[in-house]
C-alpha positions as CSV (number, residue, x, y, z in Angstrom):
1,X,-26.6,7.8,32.0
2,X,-28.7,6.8,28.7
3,X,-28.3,8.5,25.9
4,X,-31.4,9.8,23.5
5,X,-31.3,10.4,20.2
6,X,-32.6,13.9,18.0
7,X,-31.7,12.9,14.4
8,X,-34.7,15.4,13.3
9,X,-32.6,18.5,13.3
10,X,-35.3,21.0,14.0
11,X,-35.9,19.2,17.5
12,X,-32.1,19.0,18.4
13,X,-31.7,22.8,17.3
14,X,-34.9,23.6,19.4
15,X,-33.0,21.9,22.4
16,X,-30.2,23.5,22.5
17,X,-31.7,27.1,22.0
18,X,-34.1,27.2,24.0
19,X,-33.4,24.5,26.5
20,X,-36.6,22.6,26.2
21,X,-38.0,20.7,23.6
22,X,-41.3,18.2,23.4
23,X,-41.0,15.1,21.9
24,X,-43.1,12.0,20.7
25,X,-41.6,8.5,20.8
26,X,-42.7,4.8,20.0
27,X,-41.8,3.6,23.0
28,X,-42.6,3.9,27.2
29,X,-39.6,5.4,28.9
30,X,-39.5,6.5,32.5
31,X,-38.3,10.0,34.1
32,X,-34.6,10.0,33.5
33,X,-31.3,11.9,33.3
34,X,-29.9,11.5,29.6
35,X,-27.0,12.7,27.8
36,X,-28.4,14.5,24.0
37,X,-25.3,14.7,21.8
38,X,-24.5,17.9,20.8
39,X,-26.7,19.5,23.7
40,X,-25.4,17.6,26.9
41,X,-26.7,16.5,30.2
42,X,-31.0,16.5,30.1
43,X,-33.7,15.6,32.1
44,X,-36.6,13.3,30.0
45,X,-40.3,13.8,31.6
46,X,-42.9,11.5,30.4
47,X,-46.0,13.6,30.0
48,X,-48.2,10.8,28.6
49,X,-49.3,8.7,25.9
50,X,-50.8,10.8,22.8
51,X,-53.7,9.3,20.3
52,X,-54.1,11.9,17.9
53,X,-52.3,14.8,16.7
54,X,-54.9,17.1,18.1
55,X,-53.2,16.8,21.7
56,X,-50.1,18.0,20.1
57,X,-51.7,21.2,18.9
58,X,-50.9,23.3,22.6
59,X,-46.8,21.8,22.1
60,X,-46.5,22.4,18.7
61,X,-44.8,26.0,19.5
62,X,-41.9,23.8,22.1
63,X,-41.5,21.0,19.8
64,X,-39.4,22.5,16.9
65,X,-41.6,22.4,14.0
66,X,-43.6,25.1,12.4
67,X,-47.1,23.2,12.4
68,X,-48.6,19.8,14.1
69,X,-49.1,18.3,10.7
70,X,-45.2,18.7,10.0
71,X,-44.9,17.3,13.8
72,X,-46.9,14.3,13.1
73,X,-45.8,13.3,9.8
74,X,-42.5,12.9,11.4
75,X,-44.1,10.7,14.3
76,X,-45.6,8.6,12.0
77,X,-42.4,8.2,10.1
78,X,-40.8,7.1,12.8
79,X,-43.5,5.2,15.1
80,X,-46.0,4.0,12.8
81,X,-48.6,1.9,14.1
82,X,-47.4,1.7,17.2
83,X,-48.3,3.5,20.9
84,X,-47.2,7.1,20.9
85,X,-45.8,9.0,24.1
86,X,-45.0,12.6,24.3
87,X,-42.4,13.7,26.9
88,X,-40.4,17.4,27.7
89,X,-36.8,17.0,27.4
90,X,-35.3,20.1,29.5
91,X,-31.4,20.7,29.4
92,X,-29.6,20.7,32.7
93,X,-28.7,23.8,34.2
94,X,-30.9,26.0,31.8
């Protein structure tokens, strides 16, 4: 089983509370089992690629920050100019 990272802690801490947690990432992944430190066994859905912060706006409330402008200037800290793809990440046995 992969592993996936959450160093944002508000995205980790959203995991683990409520046992689902939307996330963007810089790269394509596929559906897949992972193991989140701290949170355990998950299940990584790939919901689709994402131009804009606009199509964030109806996940900001599952994604762990308080506002899609917060959300984004993380994702742009971390992805840049590069492709964007949001995916659900729901812990096993919730």
């Amino acid at each position: 089983m992969k592993s996936m990272q959450f160093s944002v802690r508000c995205v980790r801490e959203a995991l683990r509370r409520d046992g689902r947690v939307f996330t963007v990432r810089g790269w394509d992944m596929v559906d897949a089992e992972v193991w989140v430190e701290g949170v355990g066994r998950c299940w990584r859905e790939k919901w689709g690629e994402v131009v804009g912060n606009s199509e964030l706006e109806v996940h900001v409330g599952e994604s762990g920050f308080s506002s899609v402008e917060e959300w984004w200037k993380a994702i742009e800290g971390f992805c840049g100019g590069r492709r964007k793809w949001l995916y659900v990440v729901v812990r096993v046995g919730c």
